[in-house]
HTML snippet that shows the backbone in 3Dmol.js (N, CA, C, O; Angstrom):
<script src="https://3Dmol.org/build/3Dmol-min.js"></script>
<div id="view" style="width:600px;height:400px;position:relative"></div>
<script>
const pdb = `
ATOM      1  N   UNK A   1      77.587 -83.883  98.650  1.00  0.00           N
ATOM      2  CA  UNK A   1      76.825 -83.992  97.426  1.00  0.00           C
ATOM      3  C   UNK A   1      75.949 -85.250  97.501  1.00  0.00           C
ATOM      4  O   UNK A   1      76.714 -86.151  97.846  1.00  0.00           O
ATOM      5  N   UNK A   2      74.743 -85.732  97.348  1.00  0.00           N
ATOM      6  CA  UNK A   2      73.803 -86.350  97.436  1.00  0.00           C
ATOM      7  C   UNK A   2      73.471 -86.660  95.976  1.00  0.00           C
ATOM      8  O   UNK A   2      73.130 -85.792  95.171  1.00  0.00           O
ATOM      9  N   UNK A   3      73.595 -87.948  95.695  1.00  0.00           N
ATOM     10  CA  UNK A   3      73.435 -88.801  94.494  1.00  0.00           C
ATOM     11  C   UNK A   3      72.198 -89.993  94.720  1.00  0.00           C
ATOM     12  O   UNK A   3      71.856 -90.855  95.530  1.00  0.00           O
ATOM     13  N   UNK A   4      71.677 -89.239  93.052  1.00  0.00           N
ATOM     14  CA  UNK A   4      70.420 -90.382  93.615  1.00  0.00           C
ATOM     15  C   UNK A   4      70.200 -90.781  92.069  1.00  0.00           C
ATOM     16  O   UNK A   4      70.554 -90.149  91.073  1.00  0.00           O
ATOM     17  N   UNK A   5      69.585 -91.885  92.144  1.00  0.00           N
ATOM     18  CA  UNK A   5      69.052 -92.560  90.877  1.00  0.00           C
ATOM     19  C   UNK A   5      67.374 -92.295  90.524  1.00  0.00           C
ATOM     20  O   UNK A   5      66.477 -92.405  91.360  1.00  0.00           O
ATOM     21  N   UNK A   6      67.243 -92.035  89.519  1.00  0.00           N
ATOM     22  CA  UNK A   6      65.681 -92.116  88.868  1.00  0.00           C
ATOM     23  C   UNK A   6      64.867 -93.275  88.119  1.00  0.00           C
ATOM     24  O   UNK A   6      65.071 -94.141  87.269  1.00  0.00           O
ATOM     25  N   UNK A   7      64.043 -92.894  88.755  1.00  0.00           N
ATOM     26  CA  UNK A   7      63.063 -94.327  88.372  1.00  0.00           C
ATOM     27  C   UNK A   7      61.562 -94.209  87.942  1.00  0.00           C
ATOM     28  O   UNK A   7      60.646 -94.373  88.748  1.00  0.00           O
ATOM     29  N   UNK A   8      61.319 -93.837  86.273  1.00  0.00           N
ATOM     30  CA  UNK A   8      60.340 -94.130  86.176  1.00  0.00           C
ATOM     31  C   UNK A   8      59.206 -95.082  85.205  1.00  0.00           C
ATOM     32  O   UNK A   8      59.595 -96.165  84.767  1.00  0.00           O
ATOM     33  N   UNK A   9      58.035 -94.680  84.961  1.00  0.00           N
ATOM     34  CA  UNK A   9      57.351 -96.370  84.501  1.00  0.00           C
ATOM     35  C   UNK A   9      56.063 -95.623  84.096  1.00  0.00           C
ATOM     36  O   UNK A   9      55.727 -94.499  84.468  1.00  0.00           O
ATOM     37  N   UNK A  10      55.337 -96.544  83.175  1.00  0.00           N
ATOM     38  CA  UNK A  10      53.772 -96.379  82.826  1.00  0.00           C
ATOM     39  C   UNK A  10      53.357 -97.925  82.774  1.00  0.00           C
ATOM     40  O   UNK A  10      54.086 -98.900  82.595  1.00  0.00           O
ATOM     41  N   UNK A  11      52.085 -97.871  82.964  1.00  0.00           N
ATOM     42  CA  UNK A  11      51.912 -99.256  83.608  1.00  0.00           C
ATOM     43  C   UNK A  11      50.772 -99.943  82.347  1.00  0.00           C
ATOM     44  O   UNK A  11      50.429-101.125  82.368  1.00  0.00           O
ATOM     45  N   UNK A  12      50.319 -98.986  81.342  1.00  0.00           N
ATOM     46  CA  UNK A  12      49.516 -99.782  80.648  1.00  0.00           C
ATOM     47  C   UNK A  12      49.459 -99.407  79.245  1.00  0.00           C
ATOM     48  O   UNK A  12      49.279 -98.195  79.131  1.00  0.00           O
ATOM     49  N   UNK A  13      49.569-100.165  77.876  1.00  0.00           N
ATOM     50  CA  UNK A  13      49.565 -99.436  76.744  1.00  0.00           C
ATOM     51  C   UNK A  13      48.700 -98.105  76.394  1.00  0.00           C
ATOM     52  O   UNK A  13      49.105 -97.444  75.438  1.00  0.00           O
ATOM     53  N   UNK A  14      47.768 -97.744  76.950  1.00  0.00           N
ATOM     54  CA  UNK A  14      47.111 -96.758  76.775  1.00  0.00           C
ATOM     55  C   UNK A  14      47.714 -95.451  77.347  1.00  0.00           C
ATOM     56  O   UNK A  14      47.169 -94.348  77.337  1.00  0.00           O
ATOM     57  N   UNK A  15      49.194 -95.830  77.956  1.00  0.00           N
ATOM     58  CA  UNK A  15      49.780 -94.443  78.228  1.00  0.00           C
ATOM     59  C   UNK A  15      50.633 -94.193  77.114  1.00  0.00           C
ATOM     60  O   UNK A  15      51.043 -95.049  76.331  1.00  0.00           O
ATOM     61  N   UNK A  16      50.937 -92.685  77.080  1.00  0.00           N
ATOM     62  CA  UNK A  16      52.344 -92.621  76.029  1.00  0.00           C
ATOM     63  C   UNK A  16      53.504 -92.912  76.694  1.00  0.00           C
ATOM     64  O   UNK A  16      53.659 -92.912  77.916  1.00  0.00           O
ATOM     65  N   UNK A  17      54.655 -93.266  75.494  1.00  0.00           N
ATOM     66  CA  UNK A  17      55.469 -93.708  75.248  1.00  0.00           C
ATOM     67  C   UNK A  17      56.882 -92.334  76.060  1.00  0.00           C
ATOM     68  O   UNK A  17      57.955 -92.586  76.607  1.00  0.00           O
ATOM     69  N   UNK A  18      56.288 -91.130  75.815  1.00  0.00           N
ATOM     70  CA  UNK A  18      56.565 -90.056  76.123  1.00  0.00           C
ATOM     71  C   UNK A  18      56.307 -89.920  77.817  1.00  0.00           C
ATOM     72  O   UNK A  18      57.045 -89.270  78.557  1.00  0.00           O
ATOM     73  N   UNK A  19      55.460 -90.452  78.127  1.00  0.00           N
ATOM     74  CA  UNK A  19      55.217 -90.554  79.575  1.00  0.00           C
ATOM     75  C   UNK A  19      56.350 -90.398  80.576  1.00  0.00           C
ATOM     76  O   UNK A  19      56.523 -89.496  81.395  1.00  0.00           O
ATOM     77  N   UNK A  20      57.364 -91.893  80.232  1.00  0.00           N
ATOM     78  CA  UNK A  20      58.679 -91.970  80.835  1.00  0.00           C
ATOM     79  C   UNK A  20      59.927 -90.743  80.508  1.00  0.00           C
ATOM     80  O   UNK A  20      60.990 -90.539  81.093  1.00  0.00           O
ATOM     81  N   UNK A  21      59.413 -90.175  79.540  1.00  0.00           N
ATOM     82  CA  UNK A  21      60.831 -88.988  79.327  1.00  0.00           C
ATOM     83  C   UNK A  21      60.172 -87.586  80.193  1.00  0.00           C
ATOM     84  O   UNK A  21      60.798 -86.740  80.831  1.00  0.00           O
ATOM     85  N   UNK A  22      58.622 -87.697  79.944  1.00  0.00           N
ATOM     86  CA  UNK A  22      58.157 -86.551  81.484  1.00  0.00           C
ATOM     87  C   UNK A  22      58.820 -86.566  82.350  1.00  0.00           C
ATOM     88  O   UNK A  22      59.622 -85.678  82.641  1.00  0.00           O
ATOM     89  N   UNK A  23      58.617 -87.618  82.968  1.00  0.00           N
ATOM     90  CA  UNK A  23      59.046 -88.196  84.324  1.00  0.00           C
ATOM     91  C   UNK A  23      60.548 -87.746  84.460  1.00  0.00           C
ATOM     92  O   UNK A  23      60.928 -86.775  85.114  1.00  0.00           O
ATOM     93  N   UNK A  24      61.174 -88.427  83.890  1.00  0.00           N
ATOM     94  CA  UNK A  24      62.178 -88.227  83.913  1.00  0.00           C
ATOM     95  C   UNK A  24      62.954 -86.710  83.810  1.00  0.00           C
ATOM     96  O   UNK A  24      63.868 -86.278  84.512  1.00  0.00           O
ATOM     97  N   UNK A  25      62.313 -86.130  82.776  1.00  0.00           N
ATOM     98  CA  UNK A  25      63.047 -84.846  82.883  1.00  0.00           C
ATOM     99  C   UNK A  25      62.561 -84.005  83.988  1.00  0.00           C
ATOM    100  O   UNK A  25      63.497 -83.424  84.538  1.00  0.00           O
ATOM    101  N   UNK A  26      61.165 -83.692  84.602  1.00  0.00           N
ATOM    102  CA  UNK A  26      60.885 -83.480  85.826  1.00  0.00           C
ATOM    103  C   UNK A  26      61.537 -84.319  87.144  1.00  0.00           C
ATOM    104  O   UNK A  26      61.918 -83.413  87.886  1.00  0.00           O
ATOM    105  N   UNK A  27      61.676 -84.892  87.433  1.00  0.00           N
ATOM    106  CA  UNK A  27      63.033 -85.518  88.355  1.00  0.00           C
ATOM    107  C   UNK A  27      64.188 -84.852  88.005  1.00  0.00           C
ATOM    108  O   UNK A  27      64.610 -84.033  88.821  1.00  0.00           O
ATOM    109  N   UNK A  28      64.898 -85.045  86.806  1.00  0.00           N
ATOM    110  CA  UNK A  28      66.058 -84.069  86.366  1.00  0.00           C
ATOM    111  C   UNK A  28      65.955 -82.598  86.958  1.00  0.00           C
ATOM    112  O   UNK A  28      66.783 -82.170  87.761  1.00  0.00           O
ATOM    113  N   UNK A  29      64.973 -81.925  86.541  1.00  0.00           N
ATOM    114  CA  UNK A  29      64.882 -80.374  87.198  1.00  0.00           C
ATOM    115  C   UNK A  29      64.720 -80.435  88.282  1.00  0.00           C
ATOM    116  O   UNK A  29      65.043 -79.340  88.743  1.00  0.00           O
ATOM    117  N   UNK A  30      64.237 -81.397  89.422  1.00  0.00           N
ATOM    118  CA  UNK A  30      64.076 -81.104  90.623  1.00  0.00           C
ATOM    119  C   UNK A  30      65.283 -81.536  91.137  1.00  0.00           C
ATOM    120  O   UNK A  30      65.588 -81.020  92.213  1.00  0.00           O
ATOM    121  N   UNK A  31      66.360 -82.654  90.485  1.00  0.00           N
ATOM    122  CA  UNK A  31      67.519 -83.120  91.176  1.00  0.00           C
ATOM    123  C   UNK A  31      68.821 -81.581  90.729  1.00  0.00           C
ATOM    124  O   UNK A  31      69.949 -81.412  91.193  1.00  0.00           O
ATOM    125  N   UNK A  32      68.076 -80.729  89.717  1.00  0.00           N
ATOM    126  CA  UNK A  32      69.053 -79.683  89.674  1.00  0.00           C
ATOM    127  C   UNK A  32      69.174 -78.755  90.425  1.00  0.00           C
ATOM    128  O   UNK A  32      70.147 -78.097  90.795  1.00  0.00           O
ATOM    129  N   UNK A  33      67.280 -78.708  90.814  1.00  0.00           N
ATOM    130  CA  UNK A  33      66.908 -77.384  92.053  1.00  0.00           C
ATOM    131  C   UNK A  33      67.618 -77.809  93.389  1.00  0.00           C
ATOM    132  O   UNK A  33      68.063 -76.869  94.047  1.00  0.00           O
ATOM    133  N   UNK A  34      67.802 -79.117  93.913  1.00  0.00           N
ATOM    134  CA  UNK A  34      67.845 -79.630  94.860  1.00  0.00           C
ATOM    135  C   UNK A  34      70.105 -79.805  95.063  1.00  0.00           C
ATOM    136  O   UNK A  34      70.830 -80.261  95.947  1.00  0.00           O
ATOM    137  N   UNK A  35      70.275 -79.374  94.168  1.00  0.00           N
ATOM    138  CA  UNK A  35      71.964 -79.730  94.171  1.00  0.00           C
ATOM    139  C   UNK A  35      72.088 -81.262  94.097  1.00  0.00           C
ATOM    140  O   UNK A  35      73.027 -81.702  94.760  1.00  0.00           O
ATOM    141  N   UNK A  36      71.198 -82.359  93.304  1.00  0.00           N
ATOM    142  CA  UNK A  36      71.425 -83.447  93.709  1.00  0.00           C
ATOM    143  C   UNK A  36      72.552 -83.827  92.276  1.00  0.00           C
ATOM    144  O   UNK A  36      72.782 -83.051  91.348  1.00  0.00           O
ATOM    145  N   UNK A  37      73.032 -85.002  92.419  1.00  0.00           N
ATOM    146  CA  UNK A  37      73.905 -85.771  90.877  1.00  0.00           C
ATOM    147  C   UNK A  37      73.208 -87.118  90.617  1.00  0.00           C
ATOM    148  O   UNK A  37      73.315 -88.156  91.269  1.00  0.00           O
ATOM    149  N   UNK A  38      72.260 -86.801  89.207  1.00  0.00           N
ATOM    150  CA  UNK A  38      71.968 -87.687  88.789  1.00  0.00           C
ATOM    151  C   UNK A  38      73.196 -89.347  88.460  1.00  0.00           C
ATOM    152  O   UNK A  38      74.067 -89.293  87.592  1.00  0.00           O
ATOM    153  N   UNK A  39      73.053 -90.177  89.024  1.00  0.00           N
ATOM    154  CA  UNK A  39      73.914 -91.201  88.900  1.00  0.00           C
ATOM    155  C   UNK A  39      73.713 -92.702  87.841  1.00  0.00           C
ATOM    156  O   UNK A  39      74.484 -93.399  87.183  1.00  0.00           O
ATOM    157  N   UNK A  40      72.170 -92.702  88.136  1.00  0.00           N
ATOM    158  CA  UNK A  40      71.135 -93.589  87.446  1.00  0.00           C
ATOM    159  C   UNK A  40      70.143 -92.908  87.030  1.00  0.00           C
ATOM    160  O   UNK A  40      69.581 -91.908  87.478  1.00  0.00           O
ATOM    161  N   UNK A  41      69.919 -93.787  85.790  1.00  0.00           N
ATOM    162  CA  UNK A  41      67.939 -93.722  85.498  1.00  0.00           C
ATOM    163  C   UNK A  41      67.700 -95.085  85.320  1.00  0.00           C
ATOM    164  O   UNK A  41      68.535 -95.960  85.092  1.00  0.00           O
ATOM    165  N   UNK A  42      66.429 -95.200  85.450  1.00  0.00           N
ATOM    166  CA  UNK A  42      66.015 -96.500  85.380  1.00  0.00           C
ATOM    167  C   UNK A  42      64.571 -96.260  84.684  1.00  0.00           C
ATOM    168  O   UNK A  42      64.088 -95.128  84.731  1.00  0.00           O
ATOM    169  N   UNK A  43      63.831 -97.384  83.996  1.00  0.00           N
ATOM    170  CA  UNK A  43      62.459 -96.952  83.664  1.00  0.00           C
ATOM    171  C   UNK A  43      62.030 -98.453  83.486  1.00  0.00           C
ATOM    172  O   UNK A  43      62.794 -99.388  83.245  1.00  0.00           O
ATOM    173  N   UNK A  44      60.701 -98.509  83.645  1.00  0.00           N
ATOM    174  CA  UNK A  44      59.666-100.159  82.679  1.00  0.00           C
ATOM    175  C   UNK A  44      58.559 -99.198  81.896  1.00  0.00           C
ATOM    176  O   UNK A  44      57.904 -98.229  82.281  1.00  0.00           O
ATOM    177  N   UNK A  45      58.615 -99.675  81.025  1.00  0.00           N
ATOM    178  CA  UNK A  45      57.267 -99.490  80.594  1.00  0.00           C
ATOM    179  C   UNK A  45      56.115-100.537  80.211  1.00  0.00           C
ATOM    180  O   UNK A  45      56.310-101.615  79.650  1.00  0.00           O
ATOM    181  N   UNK A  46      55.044-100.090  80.565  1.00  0.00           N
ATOM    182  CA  UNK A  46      53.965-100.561  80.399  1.00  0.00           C
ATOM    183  C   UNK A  46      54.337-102.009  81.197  1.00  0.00           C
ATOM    184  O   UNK A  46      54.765-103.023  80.645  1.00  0.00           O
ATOM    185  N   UNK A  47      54.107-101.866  82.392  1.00  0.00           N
ATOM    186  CA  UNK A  47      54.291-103.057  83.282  1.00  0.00           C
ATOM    187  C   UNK A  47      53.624-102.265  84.817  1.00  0.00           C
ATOM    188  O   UNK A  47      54.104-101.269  85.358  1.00  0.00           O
ATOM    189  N   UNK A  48      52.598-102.929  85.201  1.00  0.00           N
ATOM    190  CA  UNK A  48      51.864-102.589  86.411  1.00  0.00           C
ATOM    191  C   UNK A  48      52.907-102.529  87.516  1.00  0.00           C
ATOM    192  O   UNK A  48      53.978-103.117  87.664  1.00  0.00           O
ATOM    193  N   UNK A  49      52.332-101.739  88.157  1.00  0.00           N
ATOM    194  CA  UNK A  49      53.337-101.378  89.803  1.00  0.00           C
ATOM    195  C   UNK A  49      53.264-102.519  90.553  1.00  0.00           C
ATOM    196  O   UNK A  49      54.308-102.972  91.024  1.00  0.00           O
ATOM    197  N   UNK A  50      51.921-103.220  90.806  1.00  0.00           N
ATOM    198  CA  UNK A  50      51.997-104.610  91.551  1.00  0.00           C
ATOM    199  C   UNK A  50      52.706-105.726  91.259  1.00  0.00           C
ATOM    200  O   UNK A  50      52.865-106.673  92.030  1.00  0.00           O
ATOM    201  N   UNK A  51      53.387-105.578  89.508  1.00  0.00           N
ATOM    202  CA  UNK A  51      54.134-106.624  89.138  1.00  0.00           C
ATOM    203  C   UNK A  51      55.685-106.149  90.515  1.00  0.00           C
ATOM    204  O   UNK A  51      55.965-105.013  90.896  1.00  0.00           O
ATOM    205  N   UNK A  52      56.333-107.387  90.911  1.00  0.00           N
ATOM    206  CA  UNK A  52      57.725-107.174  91.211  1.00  0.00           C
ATOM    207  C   UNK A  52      58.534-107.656  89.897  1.00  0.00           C
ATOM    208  O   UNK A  52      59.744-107.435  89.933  1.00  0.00           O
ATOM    209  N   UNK A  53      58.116-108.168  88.956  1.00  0.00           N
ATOM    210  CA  UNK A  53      59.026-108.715  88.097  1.00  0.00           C
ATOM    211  C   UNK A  53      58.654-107.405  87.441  1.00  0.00           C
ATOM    212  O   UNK A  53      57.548-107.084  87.005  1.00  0.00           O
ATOM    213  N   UNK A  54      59.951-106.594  87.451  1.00  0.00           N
ATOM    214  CA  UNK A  54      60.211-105.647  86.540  1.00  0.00           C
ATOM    215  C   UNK A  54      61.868-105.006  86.322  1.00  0.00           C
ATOM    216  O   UNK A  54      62.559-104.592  87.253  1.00  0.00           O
ATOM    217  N   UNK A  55      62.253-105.040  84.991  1.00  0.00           N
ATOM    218  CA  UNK A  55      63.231-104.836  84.948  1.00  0.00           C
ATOM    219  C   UNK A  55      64.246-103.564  85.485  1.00  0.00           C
ATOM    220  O   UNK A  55      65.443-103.407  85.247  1.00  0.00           O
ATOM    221  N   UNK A  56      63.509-102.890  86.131  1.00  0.00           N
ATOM    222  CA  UNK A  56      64.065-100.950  86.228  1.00  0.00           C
ATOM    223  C   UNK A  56      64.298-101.506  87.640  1.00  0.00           C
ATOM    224  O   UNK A  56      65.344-101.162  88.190  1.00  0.00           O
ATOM    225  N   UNK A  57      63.460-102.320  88.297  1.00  0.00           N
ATOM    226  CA  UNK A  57      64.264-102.408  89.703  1.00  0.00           C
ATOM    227  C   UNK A  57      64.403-103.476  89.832  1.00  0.00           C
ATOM    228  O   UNK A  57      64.992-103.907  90.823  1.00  0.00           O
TER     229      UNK A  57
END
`;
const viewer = $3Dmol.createViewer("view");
viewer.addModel(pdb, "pdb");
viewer.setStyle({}, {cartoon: {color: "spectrum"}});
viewer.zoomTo();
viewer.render();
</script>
């Protein structure tokens, strides 16, 4: 069984708030298609990808 954690983010107020529960539930359906076990989620919002200071990782 293959366990994996999810991780996702929007990087600027002009995204929705809803953005991160997309993400997330699309990862969910693909970790169901895939036989995987969700173990983690993780998310930032509204924090750029080039930042490393971010709390989700």
């Amino acid at each position: 069984m293959t366990r994996v954690a999810l991780y996702a983010r929007y990087s600027s107020d002009n995204q929705r708030e809803a953005s991160i529960e997309d993400q997330l539930r699309q990862c969910r359906e693909r970790a169901a298609r895939e036989g995987w076990t969700v173990v983690e989620t993780y998310s930032d919002r509204a924090i750029s990808g080039a930042s490393l200071i971010r709390s989700g990782i």
